[in-house]
N, C-alpha and C positions, 0 to 999 in steps of 0.2 A: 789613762788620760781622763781629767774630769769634763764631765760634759753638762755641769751645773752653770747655771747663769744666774742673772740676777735684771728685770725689767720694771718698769715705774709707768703703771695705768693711769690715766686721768679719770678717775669715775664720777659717773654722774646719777642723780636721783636721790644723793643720800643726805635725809635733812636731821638726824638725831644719830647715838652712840648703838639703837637696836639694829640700826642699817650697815653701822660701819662692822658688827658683829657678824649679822647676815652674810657680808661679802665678803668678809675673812673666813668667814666657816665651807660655805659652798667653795670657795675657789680652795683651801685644803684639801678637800673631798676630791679633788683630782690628783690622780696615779701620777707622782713624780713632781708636785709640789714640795716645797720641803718646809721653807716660811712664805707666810702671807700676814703683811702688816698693811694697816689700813687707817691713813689717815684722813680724819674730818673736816680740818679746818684747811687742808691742802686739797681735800677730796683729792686725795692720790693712794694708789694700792701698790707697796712697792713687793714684789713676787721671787723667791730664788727657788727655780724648779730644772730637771735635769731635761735636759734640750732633745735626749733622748727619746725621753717618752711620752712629752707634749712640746707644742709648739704656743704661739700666741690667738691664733682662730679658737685653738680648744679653751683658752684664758677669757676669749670676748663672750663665747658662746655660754658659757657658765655665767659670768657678770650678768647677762642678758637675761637667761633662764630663771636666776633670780630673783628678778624685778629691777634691775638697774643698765644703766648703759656705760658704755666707753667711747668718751669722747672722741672722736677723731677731725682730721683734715682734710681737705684738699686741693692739689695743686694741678695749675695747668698749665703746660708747660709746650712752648713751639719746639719741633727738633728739626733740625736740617741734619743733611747727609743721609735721607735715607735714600736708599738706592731703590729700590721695591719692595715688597709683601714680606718677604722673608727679614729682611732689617727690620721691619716696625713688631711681626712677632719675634724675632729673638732680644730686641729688646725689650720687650713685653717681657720676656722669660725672667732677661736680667734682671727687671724692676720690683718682678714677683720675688722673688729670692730676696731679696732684703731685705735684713729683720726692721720690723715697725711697718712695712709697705702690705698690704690688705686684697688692693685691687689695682691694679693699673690696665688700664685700656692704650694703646699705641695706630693710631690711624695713619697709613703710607695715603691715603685720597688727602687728609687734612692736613696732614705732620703736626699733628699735636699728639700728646701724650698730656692722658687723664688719671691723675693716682691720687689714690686714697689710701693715707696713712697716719701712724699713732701719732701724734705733736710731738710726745715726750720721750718716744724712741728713734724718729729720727727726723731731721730738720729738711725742710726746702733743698737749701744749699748743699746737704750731703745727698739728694736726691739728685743736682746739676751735675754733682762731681761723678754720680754712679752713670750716668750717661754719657758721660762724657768721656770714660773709660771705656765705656764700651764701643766708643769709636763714632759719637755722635756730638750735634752741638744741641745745648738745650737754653732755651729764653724764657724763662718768665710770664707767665701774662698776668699783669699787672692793675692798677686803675686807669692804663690807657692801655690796655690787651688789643681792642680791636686797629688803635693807631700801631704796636708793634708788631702784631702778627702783620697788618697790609705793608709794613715796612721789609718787611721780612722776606715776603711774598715778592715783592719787587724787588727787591735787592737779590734774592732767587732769580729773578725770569731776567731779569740784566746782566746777570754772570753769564748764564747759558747763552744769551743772544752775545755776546762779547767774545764768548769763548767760540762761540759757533762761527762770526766773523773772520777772527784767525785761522780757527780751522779753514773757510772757505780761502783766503788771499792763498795759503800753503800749498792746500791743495788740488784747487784749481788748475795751476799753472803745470803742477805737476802730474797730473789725471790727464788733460791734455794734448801733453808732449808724451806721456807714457802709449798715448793712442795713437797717435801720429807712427811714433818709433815702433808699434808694432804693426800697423798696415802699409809699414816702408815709406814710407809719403817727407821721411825727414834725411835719407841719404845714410852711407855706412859712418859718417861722422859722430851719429848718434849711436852707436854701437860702443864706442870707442872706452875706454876703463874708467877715464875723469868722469863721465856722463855718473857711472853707479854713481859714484863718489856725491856729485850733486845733487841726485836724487836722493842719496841718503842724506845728505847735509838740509834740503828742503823736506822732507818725512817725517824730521827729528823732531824738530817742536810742537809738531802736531802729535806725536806718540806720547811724548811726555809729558808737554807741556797741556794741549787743551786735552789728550786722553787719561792726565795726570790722576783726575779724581778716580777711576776704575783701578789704579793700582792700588791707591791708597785705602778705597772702599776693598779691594779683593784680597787685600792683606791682612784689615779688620774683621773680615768678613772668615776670613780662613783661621786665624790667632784665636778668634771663639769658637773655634767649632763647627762650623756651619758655613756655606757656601750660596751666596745669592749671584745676581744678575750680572754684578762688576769682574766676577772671576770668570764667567762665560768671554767678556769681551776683554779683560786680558790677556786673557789664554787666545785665545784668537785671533787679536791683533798683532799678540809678540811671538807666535808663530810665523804666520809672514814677515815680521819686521826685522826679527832675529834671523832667519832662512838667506833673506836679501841681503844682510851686512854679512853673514859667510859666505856667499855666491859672489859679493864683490870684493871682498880681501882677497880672493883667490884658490880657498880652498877646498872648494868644489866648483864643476860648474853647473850652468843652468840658467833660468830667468829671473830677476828680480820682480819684489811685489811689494816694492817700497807702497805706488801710491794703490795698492791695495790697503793695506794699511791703515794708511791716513783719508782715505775715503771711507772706509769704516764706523772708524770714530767721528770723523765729519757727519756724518748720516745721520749715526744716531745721537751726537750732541743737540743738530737741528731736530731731532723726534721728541729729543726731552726740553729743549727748549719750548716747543709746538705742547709738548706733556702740560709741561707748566702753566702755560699762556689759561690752558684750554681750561686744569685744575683750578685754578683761580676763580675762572668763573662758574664753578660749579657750585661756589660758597655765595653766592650774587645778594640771595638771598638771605644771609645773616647781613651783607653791608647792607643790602636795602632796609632790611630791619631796622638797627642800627643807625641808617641815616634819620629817619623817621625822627628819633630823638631831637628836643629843643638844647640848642648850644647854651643859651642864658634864659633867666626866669625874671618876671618883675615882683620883686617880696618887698611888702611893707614893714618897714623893721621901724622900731619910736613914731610911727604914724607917717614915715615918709618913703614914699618911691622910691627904691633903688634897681638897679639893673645887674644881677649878679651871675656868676657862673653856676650851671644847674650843679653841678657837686655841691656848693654853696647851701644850697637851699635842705634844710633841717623840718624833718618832723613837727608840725606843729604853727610853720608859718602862715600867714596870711598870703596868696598871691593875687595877680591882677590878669586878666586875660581879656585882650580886646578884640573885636569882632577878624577875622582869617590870621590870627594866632594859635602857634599848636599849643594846647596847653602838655606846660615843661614836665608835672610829676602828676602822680596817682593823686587824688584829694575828693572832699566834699562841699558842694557847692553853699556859700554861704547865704551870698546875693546874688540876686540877678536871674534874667532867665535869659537863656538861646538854646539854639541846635546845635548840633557837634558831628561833626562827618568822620563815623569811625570805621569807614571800610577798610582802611587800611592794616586793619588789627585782626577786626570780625570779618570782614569780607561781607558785610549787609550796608546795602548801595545807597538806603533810604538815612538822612539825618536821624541823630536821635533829639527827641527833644530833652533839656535840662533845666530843671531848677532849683529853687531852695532844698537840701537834704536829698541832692541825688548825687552819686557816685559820678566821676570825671577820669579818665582813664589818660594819662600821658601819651604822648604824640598822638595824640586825635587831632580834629582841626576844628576850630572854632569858626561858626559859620556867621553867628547874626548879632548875636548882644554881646554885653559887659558881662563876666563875671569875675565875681569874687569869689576865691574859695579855698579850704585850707588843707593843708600837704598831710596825707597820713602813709603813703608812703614813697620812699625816695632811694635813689641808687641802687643795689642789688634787686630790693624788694620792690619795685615797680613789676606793674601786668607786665610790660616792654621787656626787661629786664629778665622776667620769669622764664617769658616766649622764646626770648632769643636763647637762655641755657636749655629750654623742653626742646628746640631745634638742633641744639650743638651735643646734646645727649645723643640724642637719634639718631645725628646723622654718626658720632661715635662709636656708635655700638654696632654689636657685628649680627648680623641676620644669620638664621639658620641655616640658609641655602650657602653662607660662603664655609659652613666645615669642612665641606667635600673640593672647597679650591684650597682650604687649609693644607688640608691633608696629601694634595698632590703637591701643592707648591715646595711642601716640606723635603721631598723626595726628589723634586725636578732638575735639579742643577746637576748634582750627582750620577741622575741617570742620563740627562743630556753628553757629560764629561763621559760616561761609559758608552752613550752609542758616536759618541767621535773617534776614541781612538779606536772602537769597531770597525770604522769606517776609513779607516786611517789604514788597520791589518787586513779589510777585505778587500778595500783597493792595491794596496801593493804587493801581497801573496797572491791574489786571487783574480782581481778585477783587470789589472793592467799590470801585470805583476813585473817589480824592479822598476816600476816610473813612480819614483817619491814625491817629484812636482805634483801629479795629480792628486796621491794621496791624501797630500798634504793637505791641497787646496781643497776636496773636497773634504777634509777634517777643520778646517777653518769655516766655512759654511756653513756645517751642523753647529760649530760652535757660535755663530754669529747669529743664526736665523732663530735659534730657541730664544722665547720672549716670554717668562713668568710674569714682567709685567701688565702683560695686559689681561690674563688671569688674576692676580693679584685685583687689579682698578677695575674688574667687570663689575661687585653686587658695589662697592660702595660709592664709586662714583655715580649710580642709579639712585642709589638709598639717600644721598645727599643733596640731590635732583627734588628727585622726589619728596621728600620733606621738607626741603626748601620753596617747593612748589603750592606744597599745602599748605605752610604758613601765609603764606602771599593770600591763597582763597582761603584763610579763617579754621585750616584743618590742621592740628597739633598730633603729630601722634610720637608718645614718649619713648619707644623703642622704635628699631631696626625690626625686632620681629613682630609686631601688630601691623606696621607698614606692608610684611610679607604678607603676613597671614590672612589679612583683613582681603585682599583678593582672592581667598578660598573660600569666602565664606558663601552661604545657600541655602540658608535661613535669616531670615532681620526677626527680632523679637522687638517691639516697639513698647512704652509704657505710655499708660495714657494719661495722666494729668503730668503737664507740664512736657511732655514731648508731643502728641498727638493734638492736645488741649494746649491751651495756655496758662493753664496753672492757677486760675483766676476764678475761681466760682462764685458763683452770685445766687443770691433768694430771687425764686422765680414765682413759687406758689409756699401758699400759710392754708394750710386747713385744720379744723380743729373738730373734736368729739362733742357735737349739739350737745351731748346727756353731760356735759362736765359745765356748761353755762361759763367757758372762759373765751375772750376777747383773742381775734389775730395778735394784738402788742404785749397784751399779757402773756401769751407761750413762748414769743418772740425774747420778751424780756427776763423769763426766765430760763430758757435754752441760752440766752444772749452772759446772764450771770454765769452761768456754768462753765460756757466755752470761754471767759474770759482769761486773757490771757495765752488760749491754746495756739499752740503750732501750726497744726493740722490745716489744710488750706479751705477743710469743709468748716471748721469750728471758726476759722478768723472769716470766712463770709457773714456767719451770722451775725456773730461780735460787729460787722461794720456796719449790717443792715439795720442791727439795731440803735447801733450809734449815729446813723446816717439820719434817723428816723427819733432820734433825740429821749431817746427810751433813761429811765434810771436804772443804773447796773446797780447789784449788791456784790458784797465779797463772798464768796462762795466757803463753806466749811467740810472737810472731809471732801475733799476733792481726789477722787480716784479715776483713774486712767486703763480700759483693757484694749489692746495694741487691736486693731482690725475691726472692734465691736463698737468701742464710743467711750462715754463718760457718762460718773457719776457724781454729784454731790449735793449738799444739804446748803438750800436757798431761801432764807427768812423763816424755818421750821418747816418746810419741806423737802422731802426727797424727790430728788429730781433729775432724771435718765434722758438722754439725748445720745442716741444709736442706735445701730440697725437691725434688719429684721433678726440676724443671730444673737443680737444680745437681746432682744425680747425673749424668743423663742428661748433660750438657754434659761430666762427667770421665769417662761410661764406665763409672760403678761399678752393676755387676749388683744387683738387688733380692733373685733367687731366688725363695726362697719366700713375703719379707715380699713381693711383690707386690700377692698376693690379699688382705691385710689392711692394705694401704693402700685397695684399692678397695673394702671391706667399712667400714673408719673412714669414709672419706670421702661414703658412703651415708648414715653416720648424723650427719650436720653437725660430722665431728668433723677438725682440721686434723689429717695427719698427719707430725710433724716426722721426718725421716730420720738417723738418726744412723752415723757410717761413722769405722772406728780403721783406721787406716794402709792408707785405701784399699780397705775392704771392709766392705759392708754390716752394722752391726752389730746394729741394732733401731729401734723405733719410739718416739715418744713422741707423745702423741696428746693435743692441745690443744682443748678446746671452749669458747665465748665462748655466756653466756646471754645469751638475744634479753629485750629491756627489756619490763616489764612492759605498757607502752604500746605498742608497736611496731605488734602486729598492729591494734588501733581505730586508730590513727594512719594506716595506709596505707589501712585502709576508708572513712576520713572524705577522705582527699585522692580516693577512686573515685566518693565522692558527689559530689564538685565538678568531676566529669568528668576527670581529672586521669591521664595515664599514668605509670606510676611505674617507675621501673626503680632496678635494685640491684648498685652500682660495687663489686667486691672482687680484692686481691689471690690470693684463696683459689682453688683450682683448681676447675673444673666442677662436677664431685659435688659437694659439699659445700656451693659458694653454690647450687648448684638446691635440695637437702635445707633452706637456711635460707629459700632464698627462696619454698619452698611452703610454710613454717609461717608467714611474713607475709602473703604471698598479694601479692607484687609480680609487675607483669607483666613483665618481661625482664628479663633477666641478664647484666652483662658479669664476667667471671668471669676472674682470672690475668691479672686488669691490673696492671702495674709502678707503683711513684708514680709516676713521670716520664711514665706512657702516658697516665693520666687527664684530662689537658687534652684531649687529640687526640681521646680518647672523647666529650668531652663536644662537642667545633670536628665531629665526624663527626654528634650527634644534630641541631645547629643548622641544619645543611645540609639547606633543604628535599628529601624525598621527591620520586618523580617523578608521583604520583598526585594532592596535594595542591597541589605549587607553593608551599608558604605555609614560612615554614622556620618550627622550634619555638622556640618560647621556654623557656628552660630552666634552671629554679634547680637548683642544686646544692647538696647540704646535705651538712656534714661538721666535721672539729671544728675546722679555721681552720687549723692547724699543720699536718698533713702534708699536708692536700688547698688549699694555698695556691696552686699554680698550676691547680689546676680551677676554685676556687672566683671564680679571678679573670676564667677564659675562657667561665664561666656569664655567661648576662644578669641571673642575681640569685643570687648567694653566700648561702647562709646558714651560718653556723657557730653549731654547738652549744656554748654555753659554762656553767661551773657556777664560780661562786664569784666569786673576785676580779679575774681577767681577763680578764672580761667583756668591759669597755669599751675593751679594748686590743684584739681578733679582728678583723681586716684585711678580713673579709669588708662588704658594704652594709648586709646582715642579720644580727644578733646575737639569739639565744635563749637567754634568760641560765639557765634550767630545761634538765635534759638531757632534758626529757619531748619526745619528739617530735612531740606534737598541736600543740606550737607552729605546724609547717610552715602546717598548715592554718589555723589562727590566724593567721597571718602574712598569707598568702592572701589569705584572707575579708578582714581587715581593709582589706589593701588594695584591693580590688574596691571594699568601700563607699568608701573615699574617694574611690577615681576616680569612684565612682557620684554621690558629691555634688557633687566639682568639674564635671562633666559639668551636673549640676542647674544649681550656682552659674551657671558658662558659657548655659547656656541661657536662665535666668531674664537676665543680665546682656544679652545681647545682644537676647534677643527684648523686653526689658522697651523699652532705646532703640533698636531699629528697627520695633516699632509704635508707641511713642510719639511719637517727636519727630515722623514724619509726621502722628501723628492733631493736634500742635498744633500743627503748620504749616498744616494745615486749617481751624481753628479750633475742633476740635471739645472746644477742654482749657482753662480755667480758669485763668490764672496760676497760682493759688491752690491748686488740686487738682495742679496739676503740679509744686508746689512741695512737697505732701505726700506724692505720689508718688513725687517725687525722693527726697526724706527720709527715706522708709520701703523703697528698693530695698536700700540698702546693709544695712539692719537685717534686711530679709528675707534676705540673701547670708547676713550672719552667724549669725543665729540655726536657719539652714538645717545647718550645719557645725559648731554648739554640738548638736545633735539625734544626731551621732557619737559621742559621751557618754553615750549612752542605750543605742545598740546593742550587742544581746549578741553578741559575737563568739566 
């Protein structure tokens, strides 16, 4: 049998014929390729390799290693009919399995299902039908996703309450008279043959009809392999249901347990009803999001007002926002000035103020003036937009602590069905031996009282809580496990310009070398030529001081740059160095007398920038960065949470001691390089030789230069303000540059773990007292079947009580 195929890559990165070479060569160079054609003007690579000995991963990972990528997709898709935990990962399984499918993620808290796959191997629509086989319904989510999923959602929680109704009129009447007729209270009338008959006649509808979906789920659930929630309460229900219609044909006798039965299923369609209600608002926080959004925008289109639907609104328009209007899309202000109330994004209480060439973030509120201003991004690409998929990721994805409910879950159902019919042989050999009634009954009880769903709903109804919770106060965090983890931590590493500082330095002092006879504005103005231009937040102080100060800049030649030291280059026939005392030291150039007033700046928190013409010390310029108004409560609140805190800076000794005794952090690494700062942070991780235990250790900085620290911390946080929030590569996003977030962030995640830890507890200590106490006999069908019903509801409404806490 041949096990040759033939697939078609979208590739991408390839802009000439040496590219389309490249990725025909390396993707041969794989064991069991056979042809690799690669076309340019399709940028498609179409591949016949034997299925044998590679798959499609080993195809992307080659393109990749190359230098190119392959395009992909992806969809997001609601599914109904999951029954619990075990349905959302076995179709997970299914989704994996699918040539072209890469990654799927299946959430039983959301019912959504998130996959990532090749376009040009397999479509949307064969991805609906592969779900759909596998015994599920799948939706779309669309450009009105958030209107079809809440449609969805409802038309959900109205099935259950409808069915749960019938259930009640059914069974009611017939729970009862069953009680009556068994404490005598109804006469030998009710003994009599037609009675079974009517009880079985009012039982029936409720067995099939409102218990209809557990046969149909425990049918699908068995047909693939696997065995979830719905085969427990089949098997359980149609024990008793089935026992009672032979007890009343006649041919045996004994007692019926018709509305055993049907109290059953009544129980727990009211528990998944109550599931539902509860699920729903566990998402609160994406509708609140989500509401936030402006329904229409006012865009000037040929110079005239119109009122349009915010889809409407294109890149590039002009809009109009009048004073308590949310402004509709992401933009830059053109005219006008006012405030803008964006707590609702950042979680920072205080207006921002706006004006010409400032940034406008969507669903803010406009507090005071008129602006004009124009759309640069719209639809997906809004901050709004970003925030709401960095929350719907998160809540997604699965936290490390739920492997180990993975891995029981996997096994639960099947060991539950083996300690029933245990319970079923040591009651009628052993227990009461030859009385089948009891056996029975107490094998219907083990079978009704096991509850994987509330195992299943313990971490991510928290995780979904919880990240919902942090959006609301300005806290992003992009996985499930930063969320965990970020509550182990027990170290904070702080950086100091722009997290500690405000990022803003200013010329504080100009001193110059008497022996050189040059002017404050003359060093000024040629330190001022040199940095022109620069990045760096110390070079653009100067650049403004001197511009502030109406100096003439020249263009600078041979302008060299060494990362940590400063700059050099040649200004009107001078050579001309502005940096610090290691790059003196490293050329040899003498200080003299400026020594003592480098060491006198640097006492008082103040950088001292070195400025040197043609190889001789010429004077100083002295840069100071104001510590944020928050900084010092910030790092007192992380000392109440037990928390050691240290403060990561480029700046030389003095200076970061002088800032870091007015925050009051305890250690200081001080004349670290960017490129040192990972190493600093891989040196704090490494357990001590006192404790043994290594630290855990967030790192918080503004995403962009501390990007290889923040990624060799166990929890990044990057401080972000404005619109690029949702794009900072860190786990953790603080979209407020207030630094109290840290601790906020923290806390918040302690309680979560604090409650998934609860969920986990209640979930497992619930079914390992229980099922033994009704293998005993000591449980009720009927109460085990309310118990079961109301576990999951306890899990959920346990994780809805994170909504309350003030963080």
């Amino acid at each position: 049998m041949s096990n040759t195929k033939q697939l078609t890559l979208p590739i991408t990165g390839m802009t000439c014929a040496n590219c389309v070479a490249t990725v025909e060569r390396n993707l041969k160079k794989l064991d069991g390729v056979n042809t690799a054609i690669v076309n340019l003007s399709s940028e498609r690579a179409t591949v016949d390799f034997d299925s044998a000995k590679l798959g499609l991963p080993d195809m992307i990972a080659r393109v990749n290693r190359a230098g190119y990528g392959v395009a992909t997709g992806e969809a997001d898709l609601v599914i109904k009919r999951l029954s619990d935990d075990n349905d959302a990962r076995r179709l997970e399984k299914a989704l994996v399995k699918l040539e072209g499918v890469l990654d799927a993620q299946v959430s039983f808290t959301t019912e959504k299902a998130r996959v990532k796959y090749v376009p040009t191997i397999i479509t949307q629509a064969e991805l609906r039908r592969a779900v759909l086989s596998a015994g599920f319904e799948a939706m779309e989510l669309g450009g009105e996703a958030e209107d079809a999923e809440a449609k969805a959602r409802e038309h959900e929680i109205n099935e259950q309450h409808r069915l749960f109704i019938i259930g009640l009129v059914f069974t009611v009447p017939l729970f009862i008279f069953s009680m009556l007729r068994d404490f005598g209270l109804l006469g030998m009338w009710s003994h009599a043959e037609w009675v079974h008959y009517a009880m079985w006649l009012v039982a029936t509808p409720v067995q099939f009809y409102v218990g209809g979906q557990y046969y149909v789920g425990a049918y699908k659930s068995l047909r693939n392999g696997s065995a979830n929630m719905d085969v427990l309460i089949a098997m359980g229900t149609s024990v008793a249901y089935f026992y009672s219609i032979i007890i009343t044909l006649g041919l045996i006798s004994g007692h019926v347990y018709f509305e055993t039965s049907a109290v059953i299923i009544t129980l727990i369609r009211l528990g998944k009803f109550l599931e539902a209600r509860a699920k729903g608002r566990t998402s609160e926080a994406i509708k609140k999001l989500m509401g936030l959004r402006a329904k229409t925008a006012r865009v000037i289109r040929l110079d005239v007002e119109v009122d349009l639907p915010i889809d409407d609104v294109r890149v590039g328009d002009m809009l109009l926002v009048k004073p308590g209007e949310t402004i509709p899309v992401d933009g830059v202000v053109v005219e006008g000035r006012s405030t803008i109330d964006e707590s609702m994004l950042t979680g920072e209480s205080l207006p921002v103020e706006k004006k010409q060439g400032d940034p406008v973030i969507g669903a803010t509120l406009n507090k005071l003036g008129l602006l004009k201003f124009e759309a640069t991004k719209v639809g997906k690409e809004t901050a709004l937009a970003q925030i709401v998929k960095l929350v719907e990721d998160a809540q997604g994805s699965k936290a490390p602590i739920q492997k180990l409910v993975d891995q029981v879950s996997g096994i639960f159902v099947p060991v539950v069905i083996g300690i029933a019919l245990a319970t079923f042989a040591g009651w009628y050999f052993i227990g009461d031996p030859g009385d089948f009634q009891r056996a029975l009954i107490n094998m219907v009880a083990v079978l009704v009282i096991a509850c994987p769903c509330a195992m299943g709903l313990a971490t991510p109804t928290a995780i979904m809580v919880g990240s919902g919770k942090g959006a609301e106060i300005g806290i992003l965090f992009r996985n499930s496990e930063a969320l965990e983890r970020a509550g182990k931590v027990n170290v904070v590493i702080l950086d100091k310009t722009g997290t500690i500082t405000k990022g803003q330095p200013t010329v504080t002092d100009i001193i110059t070398n008497h022996q050189l006879q040059i002017t404050n504005d003359e060093l000024l103005r040629l330190a001022a030529s040199v940095e022109k231009g620069s990045e760096h937040p110390l070079g653009e102080s100067i650049w403004a001081e001197a511009t502030t100060r109406g100096l003439k800049l020249v263009e600078p030649t041979g302008f060299k740059a060494e990362a940590g030291h400063g700059v050099q280059a040649d200004v009107e026939g001078r050579s001309v160095i502005v940096g610090n005392v290691r790059m003196f030291q490293a050329r040899g150039i003498q200080l003299g007398n400026l020594e003592s007033e480098v060491v006198r700046l640097q006492s008082e928190a103040k950088t001292a920038m070195l400025v040197a013409i043609d190889n001789v010390a010429a004077g100083i310029i002295a840069v100071a960065d104001t510590i944020k108004d928050n900084s010092k409560d910030a790092i007192a609140e992380l000392h109440k949470m037990n928390l050691k805190v240290v403060m990561i800076t480029g700046d030389n000794q003095k200076t970061a001691e002088a800032i870091a005794k007015q925050v009051g952090v305890d250690h200081v690494l001080a004349e670290v390089l960017p490129e040192g700062k990972s190493s600093e942070v891989k040196k704090l991780q490494t357990p001590n030789l006192e404790s043994r235990i290594p630290n855990v250790i967030a790192m918080v900085g503004d995403g962009v230069n501390d990007a290889p620290a923040l990624a060799q911390a166990d929890v990044g946080l990057a401080i972000g303000t404005g619109t690029d929030v949702a794009m900072a590569a860190a786990p953790v996003t603080l979209m407020s540059g207030d630094l109290r977030g840290v601790a906020r962030a923290i806390n918040l995640s302690r309680k979560t773990l604090s409650t998934i830890k609860q969920n986990l507890f209640w979930a497992f200590f619930y079914n390992v007292v229980l099922i033994p106490a009704a293998a005993l006999g000591y449980l009720n069908p009927m109460l085990a079947a309310g118990a079961m019903a109301f576990s999951s509801v306890f899990v959920v409404s346990n994780s809805l009580r994170l909504r309350r806490q003030k963080i």
